[in-house]
C-alpha positions as CSV (number, residue, x, y, z in Angstrom):
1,X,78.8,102.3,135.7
2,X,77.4,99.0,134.3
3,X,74.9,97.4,136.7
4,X,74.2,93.6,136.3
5,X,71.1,92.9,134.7
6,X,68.1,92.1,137.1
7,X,65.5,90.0,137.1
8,X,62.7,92.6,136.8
9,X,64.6,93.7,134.1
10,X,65.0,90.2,132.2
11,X,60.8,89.3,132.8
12,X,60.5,93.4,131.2
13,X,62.5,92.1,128.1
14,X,60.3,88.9,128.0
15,X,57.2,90.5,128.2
16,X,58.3,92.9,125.5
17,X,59.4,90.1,123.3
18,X,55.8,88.6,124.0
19,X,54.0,91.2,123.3
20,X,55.5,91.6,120.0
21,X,54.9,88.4,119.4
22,X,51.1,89.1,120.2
23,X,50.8,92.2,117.8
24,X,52.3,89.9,115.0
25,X,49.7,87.0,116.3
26,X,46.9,89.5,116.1
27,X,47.5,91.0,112.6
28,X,47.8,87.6,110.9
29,X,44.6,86.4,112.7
30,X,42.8,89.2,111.8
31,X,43.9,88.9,108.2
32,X,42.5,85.5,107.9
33,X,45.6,83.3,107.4
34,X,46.1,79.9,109.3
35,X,44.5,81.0,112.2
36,X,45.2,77.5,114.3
37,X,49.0,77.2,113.4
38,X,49.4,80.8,115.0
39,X,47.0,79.9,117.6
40,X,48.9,77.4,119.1
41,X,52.0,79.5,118.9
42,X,51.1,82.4,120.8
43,X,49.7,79.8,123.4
44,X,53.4,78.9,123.8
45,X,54.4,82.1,124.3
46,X,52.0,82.7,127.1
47,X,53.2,79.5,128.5
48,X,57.0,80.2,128.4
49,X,55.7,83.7,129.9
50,X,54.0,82.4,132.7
51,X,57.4,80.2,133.6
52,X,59.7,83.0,133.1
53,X,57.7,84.8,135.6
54,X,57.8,84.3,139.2
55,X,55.2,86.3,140.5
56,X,55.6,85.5,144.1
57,X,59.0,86.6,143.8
58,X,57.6,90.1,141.8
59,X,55.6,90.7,144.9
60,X,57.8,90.1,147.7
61,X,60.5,92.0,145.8
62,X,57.4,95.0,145.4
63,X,56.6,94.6,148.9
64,X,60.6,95.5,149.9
65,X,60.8,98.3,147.4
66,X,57.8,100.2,148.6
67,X,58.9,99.3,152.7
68,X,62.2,100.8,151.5
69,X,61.0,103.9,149.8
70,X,58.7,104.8,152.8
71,X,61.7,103.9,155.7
72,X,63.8,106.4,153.6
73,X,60.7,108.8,153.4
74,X,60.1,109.0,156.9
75,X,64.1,109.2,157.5
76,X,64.1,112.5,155.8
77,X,60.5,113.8,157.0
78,X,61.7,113.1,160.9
79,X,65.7,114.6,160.7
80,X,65.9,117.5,163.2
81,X,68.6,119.1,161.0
């Protein structure tokens, strides 16, 4: 069955995208070559990460996953059958 993409889903990809983008960031910086250019550009990314993200949201979201998983623990622990 396809299921519609979520949003924990879509900040995974981002972050994944990100931290490539890191790794690649790191490897030229540590290689000596135009350090400022890619500097600023992985300052971007961490920007356009930050937006993407709705952490408020993330915890909430969290929050009602782990109330769920514990209602539906106690559902089983307390049937009489």
């Amino acid at each position: 069955m396809i299921e519609a993409i979520d949003f924990e889903q879509t900040f995974v990809t981002n972050l994944e995208m990100f931290i490539g983008k890191a790794d690649k960031f790191i490897k030229i910086y540590y290689s000596g070559v135009s350090k400022e250019k890619h500097l600023k550009e992985i300052m971007l990314e961490v920007q356009k990460l930050a937006m993407d993200a709705d952490l408020q949201q993330l915890e909430i979201d969290y929050q009602q996953h782990c109330e769920n998983k514990d209602l539906m623990a106690d559902c089983d622990d307390s049937a009489w059958w």
